[in-house]
C-alpha atoms as one frame of an Amber mdcrd trajectory, in Angstrom:
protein
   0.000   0.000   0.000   2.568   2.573   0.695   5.001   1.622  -2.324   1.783
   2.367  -4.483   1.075   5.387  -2.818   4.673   6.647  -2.989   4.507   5.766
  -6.701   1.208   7.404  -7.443   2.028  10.362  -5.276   2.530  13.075  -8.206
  -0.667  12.095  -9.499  -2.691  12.448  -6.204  -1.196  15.616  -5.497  -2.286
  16.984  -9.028  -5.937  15.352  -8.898  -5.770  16.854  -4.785  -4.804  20.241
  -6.557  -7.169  20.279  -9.098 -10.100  19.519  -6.739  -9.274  22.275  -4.088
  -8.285  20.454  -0.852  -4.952  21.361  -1.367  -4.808  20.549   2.960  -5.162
  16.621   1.903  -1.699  16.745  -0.218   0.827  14.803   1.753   3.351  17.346
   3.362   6.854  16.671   2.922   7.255  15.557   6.312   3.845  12.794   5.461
   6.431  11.684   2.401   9.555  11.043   4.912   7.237   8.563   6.976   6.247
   7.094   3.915   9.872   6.409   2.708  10.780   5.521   5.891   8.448   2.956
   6.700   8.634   1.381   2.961  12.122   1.236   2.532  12.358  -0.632   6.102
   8.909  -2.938   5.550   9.894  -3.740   1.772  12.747  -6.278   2.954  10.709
  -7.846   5.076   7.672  -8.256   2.550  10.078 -10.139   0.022  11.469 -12.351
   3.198   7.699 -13.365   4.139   6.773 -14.113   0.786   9.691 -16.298   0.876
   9.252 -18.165   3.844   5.952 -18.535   3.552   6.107 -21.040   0.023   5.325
 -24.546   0.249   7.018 -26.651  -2.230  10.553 -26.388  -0.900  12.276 -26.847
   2.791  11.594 -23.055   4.873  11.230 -24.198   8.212  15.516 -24.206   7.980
  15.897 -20.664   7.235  13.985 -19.232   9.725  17.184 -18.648  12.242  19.560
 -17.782   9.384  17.073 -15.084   8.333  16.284 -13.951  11.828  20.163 -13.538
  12.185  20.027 -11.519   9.256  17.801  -9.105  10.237  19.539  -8.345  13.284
  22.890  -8.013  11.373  21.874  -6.510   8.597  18.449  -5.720   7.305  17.203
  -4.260  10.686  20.701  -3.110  11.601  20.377   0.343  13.050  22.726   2.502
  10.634  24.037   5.993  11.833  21.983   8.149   9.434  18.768   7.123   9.803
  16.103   9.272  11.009  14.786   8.157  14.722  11.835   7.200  12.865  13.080
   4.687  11.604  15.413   3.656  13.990  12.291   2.986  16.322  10.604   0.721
  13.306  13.239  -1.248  12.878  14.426  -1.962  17.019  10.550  -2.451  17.305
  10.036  -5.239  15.199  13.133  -6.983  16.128  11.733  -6.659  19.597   8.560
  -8.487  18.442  10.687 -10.927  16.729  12.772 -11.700  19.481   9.698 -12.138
  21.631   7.863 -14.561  19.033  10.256 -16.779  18.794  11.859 -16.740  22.370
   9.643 -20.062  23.232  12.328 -23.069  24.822  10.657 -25.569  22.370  10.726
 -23.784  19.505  14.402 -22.664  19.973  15.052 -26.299  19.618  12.822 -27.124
  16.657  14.729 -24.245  14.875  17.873 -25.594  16.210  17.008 -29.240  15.106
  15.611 -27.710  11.441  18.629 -25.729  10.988  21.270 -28.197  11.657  19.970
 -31.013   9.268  19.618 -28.492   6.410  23.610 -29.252   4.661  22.922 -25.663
   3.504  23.532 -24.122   7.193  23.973 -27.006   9.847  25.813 -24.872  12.602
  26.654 -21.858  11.655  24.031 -19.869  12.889  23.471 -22.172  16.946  25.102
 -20.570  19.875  28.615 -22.067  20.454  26.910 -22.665  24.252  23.683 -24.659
  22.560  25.850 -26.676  19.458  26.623 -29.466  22.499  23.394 -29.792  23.716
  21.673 -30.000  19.945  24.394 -32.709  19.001  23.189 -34.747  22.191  19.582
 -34.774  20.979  20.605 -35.595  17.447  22.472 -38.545  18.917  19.582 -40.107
  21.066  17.511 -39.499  18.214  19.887 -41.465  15.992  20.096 -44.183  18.081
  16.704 -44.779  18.633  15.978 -45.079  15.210  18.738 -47.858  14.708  16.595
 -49.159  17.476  13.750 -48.881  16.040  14.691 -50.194  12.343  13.614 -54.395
  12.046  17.069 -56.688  12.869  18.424 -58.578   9.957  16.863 -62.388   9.167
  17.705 -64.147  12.358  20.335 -66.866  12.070  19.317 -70.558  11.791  18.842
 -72.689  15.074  21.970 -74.514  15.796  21.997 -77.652  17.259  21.198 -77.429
  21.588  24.744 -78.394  23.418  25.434 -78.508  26.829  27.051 -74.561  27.705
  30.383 -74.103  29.058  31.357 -71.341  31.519  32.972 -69.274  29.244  29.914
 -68.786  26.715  28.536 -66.528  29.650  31.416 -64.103  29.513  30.582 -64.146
  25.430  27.460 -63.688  25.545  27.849 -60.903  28.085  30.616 -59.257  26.190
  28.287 -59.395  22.951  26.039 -57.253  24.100  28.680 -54.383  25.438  30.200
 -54.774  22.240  26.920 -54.180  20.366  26.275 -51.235  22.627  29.791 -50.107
  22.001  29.544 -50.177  17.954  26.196 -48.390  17.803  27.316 -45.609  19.634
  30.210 -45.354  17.914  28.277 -45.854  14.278  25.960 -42.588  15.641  29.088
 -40.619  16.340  30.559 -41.180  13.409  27.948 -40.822  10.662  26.953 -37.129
  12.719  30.384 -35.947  12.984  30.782 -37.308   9.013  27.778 -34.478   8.216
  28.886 -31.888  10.293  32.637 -31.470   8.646  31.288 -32.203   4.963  31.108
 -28.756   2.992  28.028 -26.828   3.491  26.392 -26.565   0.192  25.079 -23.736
  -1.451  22.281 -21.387   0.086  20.768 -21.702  -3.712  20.791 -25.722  -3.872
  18.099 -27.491  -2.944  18.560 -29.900   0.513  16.281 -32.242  -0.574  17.780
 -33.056  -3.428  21.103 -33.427  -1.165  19.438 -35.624   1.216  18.449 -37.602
  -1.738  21.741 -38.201  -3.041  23.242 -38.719   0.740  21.016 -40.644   2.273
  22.856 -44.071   1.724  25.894 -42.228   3.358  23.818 -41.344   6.235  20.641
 -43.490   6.837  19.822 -42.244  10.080  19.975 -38.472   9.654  17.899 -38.644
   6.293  15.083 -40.127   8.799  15.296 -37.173  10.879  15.657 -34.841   7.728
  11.971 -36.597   7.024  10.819 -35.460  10.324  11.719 -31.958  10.869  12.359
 -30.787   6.889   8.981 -31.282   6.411   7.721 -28.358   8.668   6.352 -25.329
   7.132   7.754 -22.155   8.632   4.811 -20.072   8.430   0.894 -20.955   8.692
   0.417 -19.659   5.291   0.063 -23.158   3.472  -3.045 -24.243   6.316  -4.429
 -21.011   5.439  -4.360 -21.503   1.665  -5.735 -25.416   1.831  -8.500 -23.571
   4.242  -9.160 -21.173   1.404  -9.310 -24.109  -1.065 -11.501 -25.990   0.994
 -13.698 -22.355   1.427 -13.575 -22.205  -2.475 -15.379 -25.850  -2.818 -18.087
 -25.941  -0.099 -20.050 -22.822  -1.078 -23.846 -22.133  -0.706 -24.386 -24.381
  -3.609 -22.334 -27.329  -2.566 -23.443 -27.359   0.433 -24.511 -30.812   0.687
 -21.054 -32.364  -0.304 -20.089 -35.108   2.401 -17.072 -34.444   4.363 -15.421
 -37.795   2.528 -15.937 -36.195  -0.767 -14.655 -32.426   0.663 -11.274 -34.233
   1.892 -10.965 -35.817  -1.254 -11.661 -32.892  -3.876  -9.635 -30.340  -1.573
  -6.868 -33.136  -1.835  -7.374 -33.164  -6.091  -7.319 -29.297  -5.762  -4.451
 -28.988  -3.938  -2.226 -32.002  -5.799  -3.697 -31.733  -9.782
């Protein structure tokens, strides 16, 4: 709204003049807010758009481009007007706030380091520790979780001997011992690979890696798939909006779910 008005703003001075209320012609000082406010809000406009998309991974970015903002886009510079300066210390306030939740610190945390476009460049030196632990329990409960290979055949029943108790106890540290040293390993692989670039797509990465790293493209599944704005609910609410109207009204809820799904997917 304000880019259009700043663009139009000859012309609605001039139809302004030409009607006689010269007092409704924005002052020079009405033009200064105007500038003010787009050239900080503009930024922020393209950034929405762009998190707000639904056919790619954006859940990833959102604490790469909240540490932009502070650093750059929002950065206070020395000659702007105090206008300004409040707009922009304002909204990082409200950003700060937003996303200040424990849990969703860690989501962003847990997003951020699977993309191979970031991993952990933009956690806290004091939070990378933590966010490797809960990547590694993760890990190793989904080796847990993943079905054993075909059991052995029976061998024949003999009487034990004394040591196969040590064995059999020494198995099992030794299976303990190699899984957490498998987890360690294929996380510490990731982490020192090259970070690809912010243009590529991580999918497509994960796609091509996930062989190399079996448990961490399960995870990537899991948290990659988050949108980071509501924007997609709202649009499949608007589709849904756009097929039940006063003359559909009858439709059952089976068929809404499965022409919203045809909408949405065609």
């Amino acid at each position: 709204m304000i880019q259009r008005i700043l663009e139009q703003l000859p012309a609605i001075s001039q139809v302004l003049n030409d009607r006689k209320v010269r007092h409704l012609v924005p002052t020079w000082q009405d033009v200064e807010v105007l500038e003010a406010m787009n050239n900080t809000l503009s930024p922020l406009a393209e950034f929405t758009d762009a998190l707000s998309g639904e056919l790619y991974v954006s859940i990833s970015s959102v604490k790469p481009v909240l540490h932009l903002f502070k650093t750059s886009v929002l950065a206070v510079q020395e000659d702007d007007a105090e206008f300004t300066k409040s707009i922009k210390s304002n909204i990082l306030k409200y950003l700060q706030e937003k996303y200040s939740d424990p849990q969703t610190q860690d989501l962003l945390d847990m997003a951020t380091t699977l993309d191979p476009r970031f991993k952990m460049n933009y956690i806290s030196e004091e939070k990378k520790a933590t966010v490797k632990a809960r990547l590694t329990d993760e890990m190793t409960g989904i080796t847990l979780a993943m079905p054993n290979a075909s059991p052995a055949p029976p061998m024949k029943k003999g009487r034990k001997t004394l040591g196969s108790f040590f064995k059999a106890a020494q198995g099992n540290d030794d299976k303990s011992s190699s899984l957490e040293q498998a987890v360690s390993t294929e996380l510490e692989a990731y982490l020192l690979t090259c970070n690809i670039d912010s243009e590529d797509d991580p999918l497509i990465w994960w796609r091509q890696n996930s062989n190399v790293y079996p448990r961490l493209s399960v995870l990537v599944k899991k948290y990659l798939c988050i949108p980071a704005t509501s924007s997609p609910s709202e649009r499949l609410f608007s589709t849904g909006g756009n097929i039940v109207t006063c003359h559909r009204a009858s439709l059952k809820p089976e068929h809404v779910d499965r022409l919203v799904f045809l909408a949405r997917n065609l």
